[in-house]
C-alpha positions as CSV (number, residue, x, y, z in Angstrom):
1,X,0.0,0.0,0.0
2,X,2.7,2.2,0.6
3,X,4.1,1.7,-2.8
4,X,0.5,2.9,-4.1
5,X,0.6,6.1,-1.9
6,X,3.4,7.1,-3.5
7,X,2.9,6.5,-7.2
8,X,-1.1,8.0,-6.3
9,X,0.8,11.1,-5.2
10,X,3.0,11.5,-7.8
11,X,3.0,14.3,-10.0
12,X,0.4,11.7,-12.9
13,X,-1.9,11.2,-10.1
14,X,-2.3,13.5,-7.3
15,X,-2.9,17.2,-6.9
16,X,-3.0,18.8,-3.9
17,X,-5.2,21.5,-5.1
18,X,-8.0,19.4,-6.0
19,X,-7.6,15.8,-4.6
20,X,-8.4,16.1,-0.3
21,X,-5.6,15.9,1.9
22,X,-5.5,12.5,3.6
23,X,-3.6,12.4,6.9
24,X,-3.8,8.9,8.1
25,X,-4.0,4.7,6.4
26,X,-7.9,4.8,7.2
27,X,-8.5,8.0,5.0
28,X,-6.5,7.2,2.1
29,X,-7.7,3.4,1.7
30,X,-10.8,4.5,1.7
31,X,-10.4,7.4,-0.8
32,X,-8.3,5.1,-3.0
33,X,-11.3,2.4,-2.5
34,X,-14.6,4.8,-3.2
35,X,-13.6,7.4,-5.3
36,X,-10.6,7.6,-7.1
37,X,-8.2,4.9,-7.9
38,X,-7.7,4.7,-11.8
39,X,-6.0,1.3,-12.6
40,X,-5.3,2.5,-15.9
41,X,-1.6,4.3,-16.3
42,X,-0.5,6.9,-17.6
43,X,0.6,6.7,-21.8
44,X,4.6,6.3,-21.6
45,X,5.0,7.3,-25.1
46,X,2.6,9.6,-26.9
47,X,2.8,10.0,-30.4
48,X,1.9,13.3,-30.8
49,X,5.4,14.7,-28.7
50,X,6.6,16.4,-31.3
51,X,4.0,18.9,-31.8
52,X,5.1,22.2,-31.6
53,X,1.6,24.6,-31.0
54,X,0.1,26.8,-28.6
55,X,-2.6,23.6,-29.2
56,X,-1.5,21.3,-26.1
57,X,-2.3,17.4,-26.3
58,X,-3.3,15.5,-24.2
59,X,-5.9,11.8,-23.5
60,X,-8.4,10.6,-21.6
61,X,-6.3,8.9,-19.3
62,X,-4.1,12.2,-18.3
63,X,-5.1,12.9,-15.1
64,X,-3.8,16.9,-15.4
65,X,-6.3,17.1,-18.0
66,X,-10.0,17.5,-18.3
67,X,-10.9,14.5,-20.1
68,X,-14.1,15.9,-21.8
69,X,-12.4,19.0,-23.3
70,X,-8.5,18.2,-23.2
71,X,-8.1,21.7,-20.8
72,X,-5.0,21.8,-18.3
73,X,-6.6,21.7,-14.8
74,X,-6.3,24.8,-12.9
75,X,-7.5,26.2,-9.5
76,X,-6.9,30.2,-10.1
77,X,-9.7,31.5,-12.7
78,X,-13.4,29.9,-12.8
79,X,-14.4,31.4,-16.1
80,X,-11.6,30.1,-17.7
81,X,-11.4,26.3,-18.8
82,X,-10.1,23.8,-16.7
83,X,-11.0,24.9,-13.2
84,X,-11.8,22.9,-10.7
85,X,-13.4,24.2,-7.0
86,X,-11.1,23.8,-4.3
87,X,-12.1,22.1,-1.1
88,X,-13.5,24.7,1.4
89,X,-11.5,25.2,4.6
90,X,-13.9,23.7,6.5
91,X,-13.6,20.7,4.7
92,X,-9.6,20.4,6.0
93,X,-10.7,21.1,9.0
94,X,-12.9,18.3,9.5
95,X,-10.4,16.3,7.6
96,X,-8.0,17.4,10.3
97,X,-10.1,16.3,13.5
98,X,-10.4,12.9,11.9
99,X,-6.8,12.5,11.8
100,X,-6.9,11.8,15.2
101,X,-9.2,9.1,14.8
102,X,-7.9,5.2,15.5
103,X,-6.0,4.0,12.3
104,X,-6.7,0.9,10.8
105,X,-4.8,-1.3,8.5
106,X,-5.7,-2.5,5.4
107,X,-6.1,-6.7,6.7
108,X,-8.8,-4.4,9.8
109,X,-10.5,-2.2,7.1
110,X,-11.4,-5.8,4.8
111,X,-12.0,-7.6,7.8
112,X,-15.0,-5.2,8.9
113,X,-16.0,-5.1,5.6
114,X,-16.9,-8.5,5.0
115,X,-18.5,-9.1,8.1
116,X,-21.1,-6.6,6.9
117,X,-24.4,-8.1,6.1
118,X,-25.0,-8.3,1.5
119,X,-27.7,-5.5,1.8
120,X,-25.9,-3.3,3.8
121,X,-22.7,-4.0,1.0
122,X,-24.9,-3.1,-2.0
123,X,-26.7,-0.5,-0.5
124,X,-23.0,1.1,0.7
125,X,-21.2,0.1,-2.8
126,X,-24.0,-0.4,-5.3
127,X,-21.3,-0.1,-8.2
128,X,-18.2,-2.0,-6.1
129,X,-20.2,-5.2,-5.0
130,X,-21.9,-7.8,-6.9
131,X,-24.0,-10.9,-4.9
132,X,-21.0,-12.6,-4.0
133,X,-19.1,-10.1,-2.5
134,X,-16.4,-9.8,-5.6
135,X,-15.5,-6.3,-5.3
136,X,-15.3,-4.6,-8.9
137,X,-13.2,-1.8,-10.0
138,X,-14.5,1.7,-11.1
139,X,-14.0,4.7,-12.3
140,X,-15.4,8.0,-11.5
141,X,-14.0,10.8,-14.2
142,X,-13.3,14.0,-13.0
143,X,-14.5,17.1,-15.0
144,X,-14.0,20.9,-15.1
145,X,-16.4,22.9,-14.1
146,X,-16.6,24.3,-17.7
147,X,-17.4,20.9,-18.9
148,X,-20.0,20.1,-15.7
149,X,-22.4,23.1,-17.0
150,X,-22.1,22.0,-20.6
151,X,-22.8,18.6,-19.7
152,X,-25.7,19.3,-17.2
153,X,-26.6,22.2,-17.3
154,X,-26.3,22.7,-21.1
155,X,-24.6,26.5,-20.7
156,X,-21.2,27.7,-19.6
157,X,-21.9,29.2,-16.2
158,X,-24.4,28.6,-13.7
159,X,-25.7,31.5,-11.3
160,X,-24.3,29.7,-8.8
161,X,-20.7,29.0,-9.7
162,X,-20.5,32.5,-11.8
163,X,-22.7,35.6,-10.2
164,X,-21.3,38.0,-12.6
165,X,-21.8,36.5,-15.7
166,X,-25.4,36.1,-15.8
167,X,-25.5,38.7,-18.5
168,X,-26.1,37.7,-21.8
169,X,-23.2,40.0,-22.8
170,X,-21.0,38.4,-20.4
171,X,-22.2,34.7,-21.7
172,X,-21.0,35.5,-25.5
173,X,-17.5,36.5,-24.6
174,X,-16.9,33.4,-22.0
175,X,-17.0,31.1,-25.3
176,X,-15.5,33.4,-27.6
177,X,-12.2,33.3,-25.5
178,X,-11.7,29.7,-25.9
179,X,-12.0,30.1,-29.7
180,X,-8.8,28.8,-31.8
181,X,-7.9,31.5,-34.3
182,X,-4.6,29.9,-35.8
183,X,-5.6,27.1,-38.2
184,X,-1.7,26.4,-38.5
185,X,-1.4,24.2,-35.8
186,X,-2.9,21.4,-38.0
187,X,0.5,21.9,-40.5
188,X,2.2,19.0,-38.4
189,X,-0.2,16.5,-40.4
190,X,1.9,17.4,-43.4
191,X,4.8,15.1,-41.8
192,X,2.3,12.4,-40.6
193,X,2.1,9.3,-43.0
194,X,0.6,6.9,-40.3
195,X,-2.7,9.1,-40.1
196,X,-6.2,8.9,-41.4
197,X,-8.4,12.1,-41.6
198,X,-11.9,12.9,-41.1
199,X,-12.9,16.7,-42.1
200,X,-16.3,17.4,-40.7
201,X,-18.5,20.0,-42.4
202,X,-22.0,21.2,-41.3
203,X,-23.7,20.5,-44.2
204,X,-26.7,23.4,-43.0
205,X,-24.0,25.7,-43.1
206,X,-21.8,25.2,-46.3
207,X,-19.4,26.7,-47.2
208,X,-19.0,28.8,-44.3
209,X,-17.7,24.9,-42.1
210,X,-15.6,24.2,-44.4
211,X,-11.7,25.0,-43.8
212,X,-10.3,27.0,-46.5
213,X,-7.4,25.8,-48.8
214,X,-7.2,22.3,-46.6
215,X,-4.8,20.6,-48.9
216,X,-2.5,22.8,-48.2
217,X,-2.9,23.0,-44.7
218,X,-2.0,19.4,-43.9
219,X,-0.7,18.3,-47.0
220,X,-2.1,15.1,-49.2
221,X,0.3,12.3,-47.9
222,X,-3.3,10.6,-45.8
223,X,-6.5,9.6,-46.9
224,X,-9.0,12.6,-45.6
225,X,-12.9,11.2,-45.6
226,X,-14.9,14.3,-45.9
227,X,-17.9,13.7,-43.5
228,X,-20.8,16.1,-43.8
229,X,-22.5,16.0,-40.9
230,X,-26.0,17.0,-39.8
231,X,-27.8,15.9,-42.7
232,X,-31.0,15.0,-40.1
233,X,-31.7,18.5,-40.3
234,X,-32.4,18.7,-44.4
235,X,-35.8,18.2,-45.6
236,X,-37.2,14.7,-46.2
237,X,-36.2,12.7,-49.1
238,X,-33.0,14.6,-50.4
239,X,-30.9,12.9,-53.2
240,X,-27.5,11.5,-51.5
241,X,-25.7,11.2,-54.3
242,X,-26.4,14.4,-55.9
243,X,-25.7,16.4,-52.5
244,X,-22.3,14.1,-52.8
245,X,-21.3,15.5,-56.2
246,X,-22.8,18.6,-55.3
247,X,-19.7,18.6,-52.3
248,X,-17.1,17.5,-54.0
249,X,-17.0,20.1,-56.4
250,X,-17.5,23.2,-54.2
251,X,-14.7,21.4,-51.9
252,X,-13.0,21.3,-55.2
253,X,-13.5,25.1,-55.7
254,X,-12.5,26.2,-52.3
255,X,-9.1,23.7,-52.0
256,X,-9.9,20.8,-51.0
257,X,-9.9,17.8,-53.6
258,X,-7.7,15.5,-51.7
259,X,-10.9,13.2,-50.5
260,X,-11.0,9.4,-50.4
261,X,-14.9,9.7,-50.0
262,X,-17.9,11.1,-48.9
263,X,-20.1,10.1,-46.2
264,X,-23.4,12.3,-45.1
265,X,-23.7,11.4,-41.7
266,X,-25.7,12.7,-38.2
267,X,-23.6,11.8,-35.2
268,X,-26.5,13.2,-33.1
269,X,-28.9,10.4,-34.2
270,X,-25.8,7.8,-35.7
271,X,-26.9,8.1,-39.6
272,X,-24.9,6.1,-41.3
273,X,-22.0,5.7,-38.6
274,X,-21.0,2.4,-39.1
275,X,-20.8,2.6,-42.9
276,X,-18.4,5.2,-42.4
277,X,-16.1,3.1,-39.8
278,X,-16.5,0.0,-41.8
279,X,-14.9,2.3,-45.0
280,X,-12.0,3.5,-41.8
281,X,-11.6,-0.4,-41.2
282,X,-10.9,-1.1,-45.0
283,X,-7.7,1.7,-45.5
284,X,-6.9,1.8,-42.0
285,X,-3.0,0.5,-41.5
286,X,-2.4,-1.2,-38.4
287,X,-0.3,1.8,-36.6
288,X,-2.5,4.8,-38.0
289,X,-3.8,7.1,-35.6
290,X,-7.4,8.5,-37.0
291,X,-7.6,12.8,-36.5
292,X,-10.9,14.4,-36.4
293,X,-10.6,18.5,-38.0
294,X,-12.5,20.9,-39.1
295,X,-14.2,24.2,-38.0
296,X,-16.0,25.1,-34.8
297,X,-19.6,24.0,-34.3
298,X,-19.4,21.1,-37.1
299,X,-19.9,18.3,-34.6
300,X,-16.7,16.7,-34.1
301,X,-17.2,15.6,-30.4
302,X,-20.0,14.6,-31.2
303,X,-19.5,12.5,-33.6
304,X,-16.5,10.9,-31.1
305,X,-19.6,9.8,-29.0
306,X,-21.7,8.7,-31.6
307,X,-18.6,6.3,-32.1
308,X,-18.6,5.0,-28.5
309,X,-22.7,4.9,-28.8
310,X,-22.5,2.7,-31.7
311,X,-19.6,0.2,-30.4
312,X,-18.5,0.7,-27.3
313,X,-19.8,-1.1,-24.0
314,X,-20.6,1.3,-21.6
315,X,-19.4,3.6,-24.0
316,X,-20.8,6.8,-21.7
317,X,-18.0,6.6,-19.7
318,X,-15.3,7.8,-22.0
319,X,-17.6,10.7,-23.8
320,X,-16.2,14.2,-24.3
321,X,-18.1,17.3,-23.8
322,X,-20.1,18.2,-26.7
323,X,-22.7,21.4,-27.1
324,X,-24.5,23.9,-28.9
325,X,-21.7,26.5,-27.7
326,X,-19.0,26.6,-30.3
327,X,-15.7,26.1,-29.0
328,X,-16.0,23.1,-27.1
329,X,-13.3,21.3,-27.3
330,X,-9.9,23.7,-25.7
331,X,-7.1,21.1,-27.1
332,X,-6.2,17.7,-28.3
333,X,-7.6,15.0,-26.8
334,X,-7.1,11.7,-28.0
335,X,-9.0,8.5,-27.2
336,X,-6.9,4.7,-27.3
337,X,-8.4,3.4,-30.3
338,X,-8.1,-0.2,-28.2
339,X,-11.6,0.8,-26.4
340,X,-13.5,0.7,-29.6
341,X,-12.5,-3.0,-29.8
342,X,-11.6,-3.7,-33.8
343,X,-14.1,-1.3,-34.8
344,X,-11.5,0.6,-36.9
345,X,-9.5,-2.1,-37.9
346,X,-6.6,-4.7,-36.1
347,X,-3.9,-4.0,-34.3
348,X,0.0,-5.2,-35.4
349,X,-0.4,-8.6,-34.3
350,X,-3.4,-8.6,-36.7
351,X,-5.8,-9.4,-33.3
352,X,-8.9,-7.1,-33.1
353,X,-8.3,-4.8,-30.1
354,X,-10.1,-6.1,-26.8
355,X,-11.8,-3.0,-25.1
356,X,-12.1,-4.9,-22.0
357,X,-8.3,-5.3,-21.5
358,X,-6.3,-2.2,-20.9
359,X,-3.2,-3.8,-20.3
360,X,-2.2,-3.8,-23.8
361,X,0.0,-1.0,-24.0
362,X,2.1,-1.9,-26.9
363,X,-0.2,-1.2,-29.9
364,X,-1.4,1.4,-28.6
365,X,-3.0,4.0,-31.2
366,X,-5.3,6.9,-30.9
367,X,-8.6,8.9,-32.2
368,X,-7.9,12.4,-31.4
369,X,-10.3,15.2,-31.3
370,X,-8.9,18.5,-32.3
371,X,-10.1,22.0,-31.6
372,X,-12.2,23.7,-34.3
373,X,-10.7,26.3,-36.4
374,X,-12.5,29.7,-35.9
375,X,-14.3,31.0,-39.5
376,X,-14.5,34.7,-38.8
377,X,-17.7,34.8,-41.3
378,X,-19.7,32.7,-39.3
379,X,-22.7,34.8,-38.0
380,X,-23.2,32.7,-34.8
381,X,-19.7,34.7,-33.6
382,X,-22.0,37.4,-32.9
383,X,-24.4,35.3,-30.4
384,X,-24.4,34.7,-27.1
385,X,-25.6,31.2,-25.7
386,X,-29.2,32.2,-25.8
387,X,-29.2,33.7,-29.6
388,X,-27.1,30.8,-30.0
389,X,-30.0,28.5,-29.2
390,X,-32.1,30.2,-31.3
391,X,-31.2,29.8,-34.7
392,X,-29.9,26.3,-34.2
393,X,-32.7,23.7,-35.7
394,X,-33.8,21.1,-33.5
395,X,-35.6,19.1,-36.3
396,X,-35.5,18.7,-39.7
397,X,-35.7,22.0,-41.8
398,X,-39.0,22.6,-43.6
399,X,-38.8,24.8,-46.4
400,X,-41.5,27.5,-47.2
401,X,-41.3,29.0,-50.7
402,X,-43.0,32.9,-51.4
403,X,-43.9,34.8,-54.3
404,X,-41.6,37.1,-54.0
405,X,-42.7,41.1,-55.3
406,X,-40.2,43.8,-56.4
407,X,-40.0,46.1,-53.8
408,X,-40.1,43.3,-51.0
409,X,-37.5,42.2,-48.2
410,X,-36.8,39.1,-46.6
411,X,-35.7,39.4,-42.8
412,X,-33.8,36.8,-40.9
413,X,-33.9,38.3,-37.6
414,X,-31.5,40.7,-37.2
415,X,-28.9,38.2,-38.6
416,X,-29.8,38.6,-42.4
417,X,-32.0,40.3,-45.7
418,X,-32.3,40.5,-48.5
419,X,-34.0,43.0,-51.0
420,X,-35.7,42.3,-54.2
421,X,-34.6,45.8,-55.7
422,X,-35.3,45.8,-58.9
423,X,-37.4,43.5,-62.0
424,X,-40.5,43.3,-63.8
425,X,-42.4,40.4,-62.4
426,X,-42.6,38.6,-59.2
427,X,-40.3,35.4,-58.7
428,X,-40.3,32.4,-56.5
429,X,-37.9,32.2,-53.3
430,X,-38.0,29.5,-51.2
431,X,-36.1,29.6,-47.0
432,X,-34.1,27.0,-45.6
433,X,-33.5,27.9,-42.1
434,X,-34.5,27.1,-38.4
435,X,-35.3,30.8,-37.9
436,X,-38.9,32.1,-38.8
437,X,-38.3,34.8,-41.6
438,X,-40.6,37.7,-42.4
439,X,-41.2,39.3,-45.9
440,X,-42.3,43.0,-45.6
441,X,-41.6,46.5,-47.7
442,X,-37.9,47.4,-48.1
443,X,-39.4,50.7,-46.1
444,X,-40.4,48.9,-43.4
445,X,-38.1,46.7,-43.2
446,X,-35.5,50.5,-43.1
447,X,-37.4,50.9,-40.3
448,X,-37.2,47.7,-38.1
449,X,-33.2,48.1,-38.4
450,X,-33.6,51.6,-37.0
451,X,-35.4,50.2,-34.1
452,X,-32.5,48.0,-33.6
453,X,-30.1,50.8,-34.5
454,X,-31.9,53.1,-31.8
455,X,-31.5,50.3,-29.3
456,X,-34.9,49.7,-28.0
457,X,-35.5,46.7,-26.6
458,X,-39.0,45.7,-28.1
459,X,-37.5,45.6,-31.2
460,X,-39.0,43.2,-33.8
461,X,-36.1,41.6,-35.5
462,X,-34.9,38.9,-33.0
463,X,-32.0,37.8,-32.9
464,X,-30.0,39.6,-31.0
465,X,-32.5,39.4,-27.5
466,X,-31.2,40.8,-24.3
467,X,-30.6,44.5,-22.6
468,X,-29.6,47.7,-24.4
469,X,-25.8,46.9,-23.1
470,X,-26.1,43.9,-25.8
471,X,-27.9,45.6,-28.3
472,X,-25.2,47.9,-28.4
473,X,-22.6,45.6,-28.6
474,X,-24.4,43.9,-31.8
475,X,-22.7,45.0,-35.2
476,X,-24.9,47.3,-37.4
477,X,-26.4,45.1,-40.5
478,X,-24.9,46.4,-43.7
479,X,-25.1,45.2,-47.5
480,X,-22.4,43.1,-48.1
481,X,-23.7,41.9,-51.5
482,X,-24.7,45.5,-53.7
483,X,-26.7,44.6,-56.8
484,X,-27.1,40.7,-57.3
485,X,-28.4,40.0,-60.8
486,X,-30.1,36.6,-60.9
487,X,-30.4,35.8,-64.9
488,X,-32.9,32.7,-66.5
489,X,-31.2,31.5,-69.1
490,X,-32.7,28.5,-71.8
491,X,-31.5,25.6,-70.7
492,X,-33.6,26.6,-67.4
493,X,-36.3,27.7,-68.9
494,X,-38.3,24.7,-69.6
495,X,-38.1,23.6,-65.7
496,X,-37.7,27.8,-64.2
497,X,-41.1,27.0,-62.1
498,X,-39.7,24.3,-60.3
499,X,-35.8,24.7,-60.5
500,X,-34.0,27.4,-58.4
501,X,-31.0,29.0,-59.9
502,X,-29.0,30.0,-57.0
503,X,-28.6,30.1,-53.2
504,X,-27.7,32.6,-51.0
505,X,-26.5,31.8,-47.5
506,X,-26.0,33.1,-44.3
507,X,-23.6,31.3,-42.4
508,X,-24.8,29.5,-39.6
509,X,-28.3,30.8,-40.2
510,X,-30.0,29.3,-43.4
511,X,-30.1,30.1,-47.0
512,X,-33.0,30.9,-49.3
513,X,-33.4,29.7,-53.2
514,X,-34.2,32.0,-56.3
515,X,-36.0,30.8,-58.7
516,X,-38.8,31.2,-61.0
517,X,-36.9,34.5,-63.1
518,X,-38.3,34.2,-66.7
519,X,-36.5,33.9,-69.8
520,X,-34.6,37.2,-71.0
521,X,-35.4,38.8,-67.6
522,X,-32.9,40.1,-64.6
523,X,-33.6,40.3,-61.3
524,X,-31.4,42.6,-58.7
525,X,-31.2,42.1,-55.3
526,X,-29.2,43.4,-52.1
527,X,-27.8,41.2,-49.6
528,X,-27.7,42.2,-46.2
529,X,-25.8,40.8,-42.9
530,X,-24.0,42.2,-39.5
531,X,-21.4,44.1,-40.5
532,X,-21.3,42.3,-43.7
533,X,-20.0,38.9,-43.1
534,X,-21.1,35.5,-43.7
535,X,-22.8,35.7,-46.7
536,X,-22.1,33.4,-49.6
537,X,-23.7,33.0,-53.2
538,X,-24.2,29.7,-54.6
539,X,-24.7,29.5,-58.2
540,X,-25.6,25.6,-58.1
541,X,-28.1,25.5,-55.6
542,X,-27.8,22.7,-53.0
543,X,-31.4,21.3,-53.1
544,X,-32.7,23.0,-56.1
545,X,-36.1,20.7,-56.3
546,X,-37.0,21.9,-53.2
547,X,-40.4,23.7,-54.4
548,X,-43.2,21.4,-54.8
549,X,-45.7,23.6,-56.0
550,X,-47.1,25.1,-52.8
551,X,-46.8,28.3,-52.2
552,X,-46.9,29.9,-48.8
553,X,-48.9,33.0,-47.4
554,X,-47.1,35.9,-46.4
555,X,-47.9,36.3,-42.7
């Protein structure tokens, strides 16, 4: 026991600041017993050493590390990631004055044990005891309190554990301070030929997920599987294969053609999961370590639970902290690929890892979870957790499709617009987005940005919510797009009722479809957005079918 003690209070397992001081062989065996004993030990050799990045790595099994966002645990700043509550002085206290109780040896401590009647067993170690008495190791993970309200409580703070940051301007720069700017730190997969990579892109908010220029960024020495995730929230009975063209050559357009295939996926409801590891198994090499990358918000951690969901046993206890909030996950964190069994392949010896055996150090290989990369254009940069909320669809999208008049708008809140400025008859325009729009006069729709402008707080447009102190902290909407001519042309004329000809999106919020322009005419149209980001045209619409010939009311 001794010999335990002082490899548990080594630097790998034990930190004064947030494990309680034990002062005599009663305490600790019992602490080791109950709580916190991880049989597991620390990685000897981690593969990722050589990084060189403000990006730290780290696994599951690092006990200086939050194991559901990969942050460094710390004691000195609760709004920051990794902190954990220290132990109140009254707690020492009372650990002090049972110092002084009788010690007992480990042979006393088992011998009382089992004299205690079965109930008494299970009711004191539900978890520890099974009917005949064989005690059972666990594990209880220890989280950050960051990672605790995400997980529970589904925001960063709690009124409890943060007082001042109950406001909803306080909320939106929490998150935004974990956000990775530098996308360089993913260069060191340029060197790595024993990887395999899975970019994730929101495929509600394309292209605005996708990382610029990938190739290269990490180089095209690995396979990358381009995984577009969220495809539960598109309408009903969507074409996969043309959405998979449709991909691969706007990925092509923005830099990325370096894909071994395409896979539309939902890790929140596990669409289509184990297709997509059974293709991993196939081109997997035995000493490989799989990456997940991509922006912020796509769903990476989730789709690292959807994994366990799908495979793994028990598979709750190694899940990572996944949310709403973008910015998530704070650095590497990297899961032993040995706990998903051979779910991604075999290991050297060609035997399928055995996720019940965690003695098998040797072949050790990982699936790490990376930090998303920050796209300045995304709109959702402007939100705080509640707006945040808001515009994220909980169910599929249902699209609505307008006449729309010359002289109308199109609001999206306070987050987008757009003006039909000029052309001689009406045309068809159908939205795609969780938020309701509104269709008004351009002059009234002048006038519900001036309410915002002026700051009053029953303004119509919604998002942004909150108190005149946010309102005034949200960026004036501007046109980013001046004069967008949307031309029919003959080869769309036969089908220009049902067809749309473009899309324009606003990232993170939705897009809408034009169609229905008639032969020989032009249509002109102003794009608006906050302070003139995040909008992107789309000249090969994404679901361009979409209109069924129903037309909705304007409300």
């Amino acid at each position: 026991m001794n010999l335990v003690k002082r490899i548990f209070r080594s630097k790998c397992f034990y930190k004064k600041h947030f494990y309680p001081k034990l002062n005599n062989s009663y305490h600790f065996n019992h602490f080791i017993r109950k709580r916190y004993f991880c049989s597991t030990s620390i990685l000897n050799n981690l593969s990722t050493k050589q990084l060189t990045s403000v990006v730290s790595t780290s696994t599951i099994e690092d006990r200086d590390y939050c194991p559901g966002c990969g942050a460094k645990f710390q004691t000195e700043d609760s709004l920051k990631p990794g902190y954990l509550i220290k132990p109140s002085s009254s707690t020492d206290k009372k650990s002090n004055e049972r110092s002084n109780a009788k010690k007992m040896s480990k042979q006393e401590i088992d011998d009382a044990i089992n004299k205690l009647p079965e109930d008494i067993k299970r009711l004191m170690y539900p978890f520890e005891y099974s009917s005949t008495s064989t005690r059972k190791k666990t594990e209880e993970r220890i989280f950050c309190q960051r990672c605790y309200n995400l997980k529970y409580h589904n925001k960063l703070t709690t009124t409890s554990s943060s007082p001042s940051s109950s406001s909803s301007s306080s909320s939106s720069s929490l998150w935004q301070e974990t956000l990775t700017m530098d996308k360089s730190f993913l260069n060191f997969l340029q060197k790595k030929k024993n990887s395999i990579i899975l970019t994730i892109i929101d495929i509600i908010d394309f292209p605005g997920s996708l990382i610029k220029n990938l190739d290269n960024l990490i180089g095209k020495n690995n396979p990358n599987i381009l995984i577009a995730n969220k495809i539960d929230l598109l309408p009903k009975n969507f074409d996969e294969n043309m959405i998979k063209i449709w991909l691969k050559n706007h990925c092509s357009e923005n830099g990325l053609r370096n894909i071994h295939d395409i896979f539309l996926c939902s890790a929140k409801k596990n669409w289509l999961i184990k297709d997509l590891c059974n293709e991993i198994s196939k081109i997997k090499n035995y000493n490989d370590n799989i990456y997940l990358i991509g922006n912020t918000n796509v769903g990476k951690s989730e789709l690292i639970n959807s994994f366990l969901r799908t495979y793994v046993h028990n598979g709750r206890k190694y899940e990572v902290t996944s949310s709403h909030i973008p910015g998530t996950t704070i650095n590497m964190l990297g899961l032993p690929l040995n706990i998903f069994g051979d779910t991604f392949g075999k290991n050297i010896k060609g035997i399928s890892f055995n996720n019940n055996n965690n003695n098998n150090q040797g072949d050790r290989r990982f699936l790490f979870d990376t930090p998303g990369i920050v796209n300045e254009n995304q709109l959702f940069h402007f939100l705080d957790q509640e707006e945040i909320k808001m515009i994220t669809p909980q169910r599929n999208i249902r699209p609505f499709t307008y006449i729309f008049k010359p002289g109308k708008s199109l609001l999206f809140g306070g987050l987008g617009r757009i003006d039909y400025k000029m052309g001689k008859n009406p045309i068809r325009i159908t939205v795609f987005s969780g938020l309701d729009s509104h269709i008004t006069s351009i002059e009234k729709a002048d006038e519900f940005y001036k309410q915002l402008s002026f700051y009053e707080e029953d303004h119509f447009l919604k998002p942004p919510i909150g108190s005149i102190e946010r309102l005034k902290k949200f960026p004036e909407i501007i046109k980013s797009i001046k004069n967008l001519k949307v031309v029919s042309n003959e080869k769309l004329y036969m089908n220009t009722k049902k067809i749309s000809i473009l899309d324009v999106v606003w990232s993170g919020v939705g897009w809408c479809s034009i169609g229905g322009v008639k032969i020989g005419e032009t249509a002109i149209f102003d794009i608006w957005s906050p302070d003139g980001k995040g909008v992107y045209v789309r000249n090969v619409p994404l679901l361009p079918y979409e209109f069924h010939g129903k037309i909705e009311k304007i409300k």
